[in-house]
C-alpha positions as CSV (number, residue, x, y, z in Angstrom):
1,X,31.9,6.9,6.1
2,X,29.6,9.3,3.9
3,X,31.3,7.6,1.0
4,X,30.3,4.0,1.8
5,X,27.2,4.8,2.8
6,X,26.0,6.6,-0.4
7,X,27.9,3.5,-2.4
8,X,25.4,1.2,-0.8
9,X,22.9,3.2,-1.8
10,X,23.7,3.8,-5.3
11,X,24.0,-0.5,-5.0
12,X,20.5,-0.4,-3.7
13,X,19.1,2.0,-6.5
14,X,21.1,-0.2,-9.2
15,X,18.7,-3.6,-7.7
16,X,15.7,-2.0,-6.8
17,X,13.7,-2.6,-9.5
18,X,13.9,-6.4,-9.1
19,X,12.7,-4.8,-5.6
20,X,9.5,-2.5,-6.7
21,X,8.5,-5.3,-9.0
22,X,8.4,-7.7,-6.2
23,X,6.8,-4.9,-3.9
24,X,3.8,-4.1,-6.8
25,X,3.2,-8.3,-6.8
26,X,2.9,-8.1,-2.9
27,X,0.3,-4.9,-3.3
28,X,3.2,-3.2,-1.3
29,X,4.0,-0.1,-3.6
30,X,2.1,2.2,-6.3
31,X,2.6,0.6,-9.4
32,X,2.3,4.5,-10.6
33,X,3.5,6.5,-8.5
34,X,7.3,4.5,-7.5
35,X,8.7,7.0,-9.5
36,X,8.6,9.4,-6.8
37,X,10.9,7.3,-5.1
38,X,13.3,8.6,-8.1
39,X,12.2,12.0,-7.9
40,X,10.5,11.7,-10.4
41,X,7.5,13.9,-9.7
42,X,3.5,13.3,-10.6
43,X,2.4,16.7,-8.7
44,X,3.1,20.3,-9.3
45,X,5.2,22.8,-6.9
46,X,3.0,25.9,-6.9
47,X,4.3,29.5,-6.7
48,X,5.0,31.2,-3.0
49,X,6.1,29.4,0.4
50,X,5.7,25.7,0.9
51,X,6.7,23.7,4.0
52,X,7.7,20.2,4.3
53,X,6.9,17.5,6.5
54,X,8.6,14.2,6.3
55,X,6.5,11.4,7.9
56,X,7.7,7.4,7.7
57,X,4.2,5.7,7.6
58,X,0.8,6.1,8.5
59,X,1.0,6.8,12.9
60,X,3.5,9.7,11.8
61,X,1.0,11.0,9.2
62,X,-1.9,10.9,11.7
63,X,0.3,13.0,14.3
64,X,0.2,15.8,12.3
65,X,-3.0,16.0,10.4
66,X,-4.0,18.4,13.6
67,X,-1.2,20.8,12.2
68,X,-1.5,20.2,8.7
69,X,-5.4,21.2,9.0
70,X,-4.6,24.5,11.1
71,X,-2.0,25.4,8.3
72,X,-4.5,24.8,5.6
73,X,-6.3,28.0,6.8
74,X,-3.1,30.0,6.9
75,X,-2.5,32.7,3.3
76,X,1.0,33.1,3.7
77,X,1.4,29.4,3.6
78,X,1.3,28.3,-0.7
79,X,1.6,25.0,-0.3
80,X,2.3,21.9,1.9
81,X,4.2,19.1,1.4
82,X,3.9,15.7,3.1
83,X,6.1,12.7,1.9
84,X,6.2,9.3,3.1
85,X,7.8,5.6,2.7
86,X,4.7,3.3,2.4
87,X,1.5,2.6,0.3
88,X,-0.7,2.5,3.5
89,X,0.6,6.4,4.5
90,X,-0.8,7.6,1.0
91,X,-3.6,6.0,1.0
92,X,-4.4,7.5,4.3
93,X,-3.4,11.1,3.7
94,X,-6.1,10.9,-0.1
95,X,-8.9,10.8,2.2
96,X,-8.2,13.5,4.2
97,X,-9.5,16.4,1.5
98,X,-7.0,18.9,1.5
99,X,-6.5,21.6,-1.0
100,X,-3.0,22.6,-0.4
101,X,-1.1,20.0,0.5
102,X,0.3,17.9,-1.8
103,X,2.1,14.0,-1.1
104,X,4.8,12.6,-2.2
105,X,6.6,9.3,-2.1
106,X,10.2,9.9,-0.3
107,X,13.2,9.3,-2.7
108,X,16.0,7.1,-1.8
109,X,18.5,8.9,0.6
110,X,21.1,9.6,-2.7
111,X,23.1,12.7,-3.3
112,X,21.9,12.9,-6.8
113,X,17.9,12.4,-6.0
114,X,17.9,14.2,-2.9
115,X,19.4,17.3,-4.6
116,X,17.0,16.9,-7.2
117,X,14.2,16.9,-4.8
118,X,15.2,19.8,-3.1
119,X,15.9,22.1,-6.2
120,X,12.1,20.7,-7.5
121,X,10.4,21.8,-4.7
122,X,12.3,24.3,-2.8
123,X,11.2,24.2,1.0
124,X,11.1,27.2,3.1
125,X,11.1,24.8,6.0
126,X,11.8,20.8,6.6
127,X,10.3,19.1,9.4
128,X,10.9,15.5,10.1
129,X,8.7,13.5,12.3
130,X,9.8,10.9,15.2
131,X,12.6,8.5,13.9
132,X,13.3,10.1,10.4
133,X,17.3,10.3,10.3
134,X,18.8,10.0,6.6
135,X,22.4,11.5,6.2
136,X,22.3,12.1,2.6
137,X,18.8,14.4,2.6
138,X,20.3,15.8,5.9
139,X,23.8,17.4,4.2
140,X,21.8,18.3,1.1
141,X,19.3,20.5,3.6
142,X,22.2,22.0,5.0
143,X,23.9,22.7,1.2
144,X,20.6,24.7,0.7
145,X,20.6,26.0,3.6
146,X,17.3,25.0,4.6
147,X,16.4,25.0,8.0
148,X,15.4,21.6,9.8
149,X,13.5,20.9,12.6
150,X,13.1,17.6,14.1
151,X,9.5,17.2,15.2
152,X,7.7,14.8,18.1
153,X,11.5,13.2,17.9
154,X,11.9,9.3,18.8
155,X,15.2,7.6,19.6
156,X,15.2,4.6,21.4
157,X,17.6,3.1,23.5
158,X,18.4,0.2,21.0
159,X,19.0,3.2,17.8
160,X,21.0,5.6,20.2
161,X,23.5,2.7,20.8
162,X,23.9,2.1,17.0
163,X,24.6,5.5,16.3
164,X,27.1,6.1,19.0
165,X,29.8,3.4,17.9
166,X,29.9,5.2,14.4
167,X,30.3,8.7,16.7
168,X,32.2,11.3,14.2
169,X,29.3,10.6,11.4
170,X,26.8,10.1,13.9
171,X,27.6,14.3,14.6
172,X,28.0,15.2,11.4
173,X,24.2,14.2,10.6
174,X,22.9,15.6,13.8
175,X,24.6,18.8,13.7
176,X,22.3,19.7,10.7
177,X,19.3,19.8,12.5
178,X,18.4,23.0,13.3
179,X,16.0,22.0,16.6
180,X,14.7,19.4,17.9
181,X,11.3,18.7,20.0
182,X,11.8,15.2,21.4
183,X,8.8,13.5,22.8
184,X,10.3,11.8,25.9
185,X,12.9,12.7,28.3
186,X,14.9,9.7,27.3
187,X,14.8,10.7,23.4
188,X,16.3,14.1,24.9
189,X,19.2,12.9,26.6
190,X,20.1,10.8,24.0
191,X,19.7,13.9,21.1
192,X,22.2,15.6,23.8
193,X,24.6,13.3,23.4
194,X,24.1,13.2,19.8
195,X,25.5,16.6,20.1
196,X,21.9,17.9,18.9
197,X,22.7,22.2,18.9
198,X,19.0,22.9,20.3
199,X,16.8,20.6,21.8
200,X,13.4,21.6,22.7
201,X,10.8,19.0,25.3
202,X,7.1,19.7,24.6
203,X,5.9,16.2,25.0
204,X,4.3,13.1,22.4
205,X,2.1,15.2,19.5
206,X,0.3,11.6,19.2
207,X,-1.5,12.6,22.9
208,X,-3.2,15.5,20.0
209,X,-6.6,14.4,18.1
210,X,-8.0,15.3,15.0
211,X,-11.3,17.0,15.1
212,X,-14.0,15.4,14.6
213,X,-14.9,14.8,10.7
214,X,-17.8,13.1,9.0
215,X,-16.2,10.6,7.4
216,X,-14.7,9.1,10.9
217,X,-18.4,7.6,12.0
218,X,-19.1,4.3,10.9
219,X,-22.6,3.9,8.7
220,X,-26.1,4.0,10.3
221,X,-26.8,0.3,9.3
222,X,-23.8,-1.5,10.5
223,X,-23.8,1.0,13.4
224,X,-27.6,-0.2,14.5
225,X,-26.0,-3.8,14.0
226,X,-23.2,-3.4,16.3
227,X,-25.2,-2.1,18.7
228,X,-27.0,-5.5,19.3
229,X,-24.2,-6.7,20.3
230,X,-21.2,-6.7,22.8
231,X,-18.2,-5.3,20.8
232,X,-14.6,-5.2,21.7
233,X,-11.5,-4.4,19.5
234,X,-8.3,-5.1,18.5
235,X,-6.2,-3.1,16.9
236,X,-3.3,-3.1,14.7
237,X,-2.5,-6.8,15.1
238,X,0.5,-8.3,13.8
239,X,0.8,-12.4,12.4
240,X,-0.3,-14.7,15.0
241,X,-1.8,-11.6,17.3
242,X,-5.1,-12.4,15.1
243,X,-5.5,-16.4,16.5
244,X,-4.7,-14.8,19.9
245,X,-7.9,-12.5,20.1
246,X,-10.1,-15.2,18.3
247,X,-8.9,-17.5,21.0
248,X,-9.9,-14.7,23.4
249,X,-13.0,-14.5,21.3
250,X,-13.9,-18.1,21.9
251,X,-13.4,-17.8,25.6
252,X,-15.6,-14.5,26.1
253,X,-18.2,-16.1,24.5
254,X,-18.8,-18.5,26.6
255,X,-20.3,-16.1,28.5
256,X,-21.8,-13.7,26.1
257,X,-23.4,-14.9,23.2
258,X,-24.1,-12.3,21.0
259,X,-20.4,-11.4,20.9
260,X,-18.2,-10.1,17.8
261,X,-14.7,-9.2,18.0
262,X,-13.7,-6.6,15.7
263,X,-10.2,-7.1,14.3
264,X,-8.0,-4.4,12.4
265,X,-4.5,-5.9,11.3
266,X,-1.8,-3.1,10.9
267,X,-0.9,-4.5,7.4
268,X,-4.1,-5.3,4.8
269,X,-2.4,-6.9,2.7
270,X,-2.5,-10.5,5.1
271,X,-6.2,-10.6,4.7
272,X,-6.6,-13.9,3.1
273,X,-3.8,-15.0,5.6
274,X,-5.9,-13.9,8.7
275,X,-9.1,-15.3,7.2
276,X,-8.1,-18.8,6.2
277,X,-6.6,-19.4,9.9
278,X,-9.4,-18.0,11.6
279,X,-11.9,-20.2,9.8
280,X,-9.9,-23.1,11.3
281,X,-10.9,-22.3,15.0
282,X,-14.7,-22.7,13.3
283,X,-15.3,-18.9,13.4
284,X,-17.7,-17.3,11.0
285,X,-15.9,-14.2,9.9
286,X,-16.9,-11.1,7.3
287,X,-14.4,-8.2,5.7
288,X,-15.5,-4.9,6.3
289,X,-15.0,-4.2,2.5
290,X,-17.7,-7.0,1.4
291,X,-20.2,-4.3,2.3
292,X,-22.1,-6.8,4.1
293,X,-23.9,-5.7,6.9
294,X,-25.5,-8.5,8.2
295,X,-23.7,-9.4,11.3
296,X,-25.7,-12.6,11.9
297,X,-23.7,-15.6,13.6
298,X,-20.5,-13.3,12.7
299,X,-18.0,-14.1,15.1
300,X,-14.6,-11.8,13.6
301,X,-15.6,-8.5,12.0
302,X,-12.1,-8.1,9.7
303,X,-11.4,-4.3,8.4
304,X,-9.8,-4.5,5.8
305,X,-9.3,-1.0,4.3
306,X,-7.1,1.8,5.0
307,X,-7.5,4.8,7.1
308,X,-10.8,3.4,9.0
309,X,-9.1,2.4,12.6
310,X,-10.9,5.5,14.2
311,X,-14.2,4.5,13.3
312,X,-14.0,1.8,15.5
313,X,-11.5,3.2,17.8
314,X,-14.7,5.8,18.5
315,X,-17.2,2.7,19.2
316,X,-14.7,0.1,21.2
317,X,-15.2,-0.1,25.2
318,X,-12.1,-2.4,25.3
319,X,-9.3,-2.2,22.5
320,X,-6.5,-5.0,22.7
321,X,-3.1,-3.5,20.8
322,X,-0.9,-5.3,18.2
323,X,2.4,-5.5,18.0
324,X,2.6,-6.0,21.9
325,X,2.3,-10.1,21.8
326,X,5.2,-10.3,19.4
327,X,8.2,-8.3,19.4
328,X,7.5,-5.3,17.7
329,X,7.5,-3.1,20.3
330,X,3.7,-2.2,20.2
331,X,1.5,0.2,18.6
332,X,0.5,3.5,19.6
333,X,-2.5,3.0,22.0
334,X,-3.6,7.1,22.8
335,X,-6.3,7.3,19.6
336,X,-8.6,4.6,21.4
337,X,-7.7,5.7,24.7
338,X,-9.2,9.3,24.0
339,X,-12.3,7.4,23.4
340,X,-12.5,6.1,27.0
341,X,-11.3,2.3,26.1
342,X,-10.1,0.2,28.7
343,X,-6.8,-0.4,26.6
344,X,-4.9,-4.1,26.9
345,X,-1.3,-5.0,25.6
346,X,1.1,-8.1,25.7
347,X,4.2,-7.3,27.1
348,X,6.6,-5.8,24.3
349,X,5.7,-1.9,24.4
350,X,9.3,-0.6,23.8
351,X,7.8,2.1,21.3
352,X,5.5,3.6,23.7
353,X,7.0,3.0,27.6
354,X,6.9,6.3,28.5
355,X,3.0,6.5,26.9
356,X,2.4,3.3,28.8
357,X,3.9,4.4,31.9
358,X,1.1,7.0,31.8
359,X,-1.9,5.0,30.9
360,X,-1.4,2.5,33.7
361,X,-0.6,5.7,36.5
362,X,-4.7,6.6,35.3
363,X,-5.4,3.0,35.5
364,X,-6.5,3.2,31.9
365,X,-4.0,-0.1,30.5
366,X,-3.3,-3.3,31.6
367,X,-1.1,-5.9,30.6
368,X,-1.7,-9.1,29.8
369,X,-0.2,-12.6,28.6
370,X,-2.5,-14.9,27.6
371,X,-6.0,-15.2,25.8
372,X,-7.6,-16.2,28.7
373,X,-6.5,-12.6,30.5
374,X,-7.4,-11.0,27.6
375,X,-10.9,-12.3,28.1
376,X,-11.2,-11.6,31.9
377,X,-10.3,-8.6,31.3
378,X,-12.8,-7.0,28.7
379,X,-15.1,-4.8,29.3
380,X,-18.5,-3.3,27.3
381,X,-18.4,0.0,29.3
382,X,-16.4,3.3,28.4
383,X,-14.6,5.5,31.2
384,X,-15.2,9.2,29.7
385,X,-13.6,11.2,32.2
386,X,-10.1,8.8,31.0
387,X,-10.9,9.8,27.8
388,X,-11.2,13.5,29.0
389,X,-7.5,13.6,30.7
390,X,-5.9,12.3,27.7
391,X,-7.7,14.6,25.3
392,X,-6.5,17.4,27.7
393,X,-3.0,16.5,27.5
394,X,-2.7,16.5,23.8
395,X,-4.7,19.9,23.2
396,X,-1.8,21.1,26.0
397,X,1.0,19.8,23.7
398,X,-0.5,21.0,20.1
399,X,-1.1,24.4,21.7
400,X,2.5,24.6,22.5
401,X,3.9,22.9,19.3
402,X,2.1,24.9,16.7
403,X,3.5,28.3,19.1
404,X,7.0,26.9,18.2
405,X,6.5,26.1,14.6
406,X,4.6,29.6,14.1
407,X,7.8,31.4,15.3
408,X,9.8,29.1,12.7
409,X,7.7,29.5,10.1
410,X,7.5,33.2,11.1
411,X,11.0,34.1,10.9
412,X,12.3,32.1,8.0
413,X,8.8,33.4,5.8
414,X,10.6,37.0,6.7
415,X,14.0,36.2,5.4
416,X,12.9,35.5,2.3
């Protein structure tokens, strides 16, 4: 099984870059940095210990930048690695100004590359975060004899079944992890029967927050503007999601005029897209990347740039999630919920049902199914003491989560 699986890759690497070409055209990929994806590398491995982290895309990324920021401060820790899949994820992690910790594109799951990554960079530790599972960088940890920890760990009902009907290679790639720290009780059962060897439940590191940093406030000027009006938000919308809320948009403001509806799609890249079918319901709309601050008659407030969700996240009293209308399974809702935001979702949140589960048990979610209920169901005032019970859950749950990683870190730094 091993066998066929690296021969598809090495069918994959032989094609892909007809692929990356099409990817730079789509402003998809680096047109620089894709190497990485070859390990071929642009940044240096400094002397002394590094750790690893392995994120997919940007919400992985954001779930540990509360670690990543505690480590910073720690001498015996050299250097810190964080790799990741997309173009979004590495934007994201530039603006955060770190001084040890390098990123990296992640290279294809190939004997040959993974090896080569490992013997560049030489991990004390490798953490992977959520759904990460690749069999080839997996046996090559294990070759090296590097110790791998499975972090905030995700497996959904839908994956779990997929990897039990190939069961003997299904082991052999889950034996090599070293712990695990699912965030659910499902994910646990399933990493059980995945014949995980030790399986720790701390809870979802995405409850956690980032501490407050300057550049997370939105300017003065457009701040004064908003606040002239009745805001409300929706977040990390998906194709067709955007005509939903300006639908919703048109209904709310029938009874509030001075209305603007502040939309951030999860991909950046559909901008044109979003604008040229919004402009067909007769909505005046303005990017957040024009620079223009004049928020007169502006109906859709589009942001259009990378790494700026919790700016607005901080300033939204209702906050409408993507990915919940369509089938994607939704998008993780706990940033704008520490802010007090009344939070509204369609009805596909099979990525976050346990998170869900939670929010509507504080009365803090509710579901809806059409524009129209989307509308009724907005509100201009923040609930702090919501905000307060979910902040106090995920300082709970990084507490406990950097005491586990400590004693990793801890007793591998001494073996060495």
């Amino acid at each position: 099984m091993f066998f066929l699986y690296q021969a598809a890759l090495s069918l994959i690497i032989l094609i892909s870059p007809i692929i990356i070409i099409f990817r730079i055209l789509k402003n998809k990929e680096d047109k620089k940095r894709f190497v990485e994806k070859f390990s071929i590398f642009s940044k240096k491995r400094h002397r002394g210990k590094l750790i690893w982290f392995h994120c997919a895309s940007v919400g992985e990324i954001l779930s540990i930048i509360p670690i990543i920021k505690k480590y910073e401060k720690k001498k015996y820790i050299n250097q810190i690695l964080i790799t990741s899949s997309t173009l979004s994820s590495s934007k994201v992690i530039s603006k955060f100004k770190f001084k040890k910790t390098t990123h990296q594109f992640y290279p294809f799951d190939h004997i040959f590359l993974t090896s080569k990554f490992l013997n560049y960079w030489k991990p004390s530790l490798a953490i992977f975060i959520e759904s990460e599972i690749w069999p080839c960088m997996f046996k090559t940890l294990d070759n090296h004899k590097i110790p791998l920890i499975l972090l905030n760990a995700r497996i959904t009902k839908k994956t779990f079944n997929k990897w039990i009907k190939i069961k003997n290679f299904s082991r052999s790639i889950f034996d090599k992890i070293s712990i695990a720290y699912p965030q659910n009780l499902e994910t646990k059962n399933f990493l059980k029967k995945l014949k995980v060897k030790k399986i720790n439940l701390i809870g979802n590191l995405k409850f956690s927050e980032i501490d407050g940093d300057k550049q997370d406030t939105i300017d003065d000027q457009l701040k004064f503007q908003l606040k002239t009006k009745k805001v409300w938000i929706a977040s990390s919308t998906h194709s067709n999601e955007e005509i939903f809320c300006a639908k919703a948009h048109i209904e709310l403001k029938k009874k509030f005029q001075s209305l603007i509806t502040i939309i951030i799609p999860r991909h950046v890249h559909r901008i044109k897209e979003i604008i040229s079918e919004i402009k067909k319901l007769n909505l005046k709309t303005i990017s957040h990347s024009s620079k223009n601050k004049n928020l007169k008659d502006v109906d859709i407030y589009i942001v259009d740039t990378f790494g700026e969700t919790k700016k607005f996240h901080k300033i939204g009293c209702s906050v409408f999630l993507g990915g919940s209308i369509i089938k994607r399974g939704g998008q993780n809702p706990l940033e704008a919920a520490r802010y007090g935001a009344r939070i509204l979702h369609g009805p596909n949140i099979d990525n976050f049902t346990d998170v869900y589960r939670l929010l509507k048990s504080f009365k803090i979610s509710q579901k809806i199914t059409t524009h129209k209920k989307l509308a009724s169901l907005i509100t201009f005032k923040k609930n702090k003491s919501h905000g307060k019970k979910i902040k106090k859950i995920g300082g709970i749950i990084l507490k406990k989560t950097i005491k586990e990683l400590n004693s990793l870190i801890n007793n591998e730094f001494k073996k060495t």
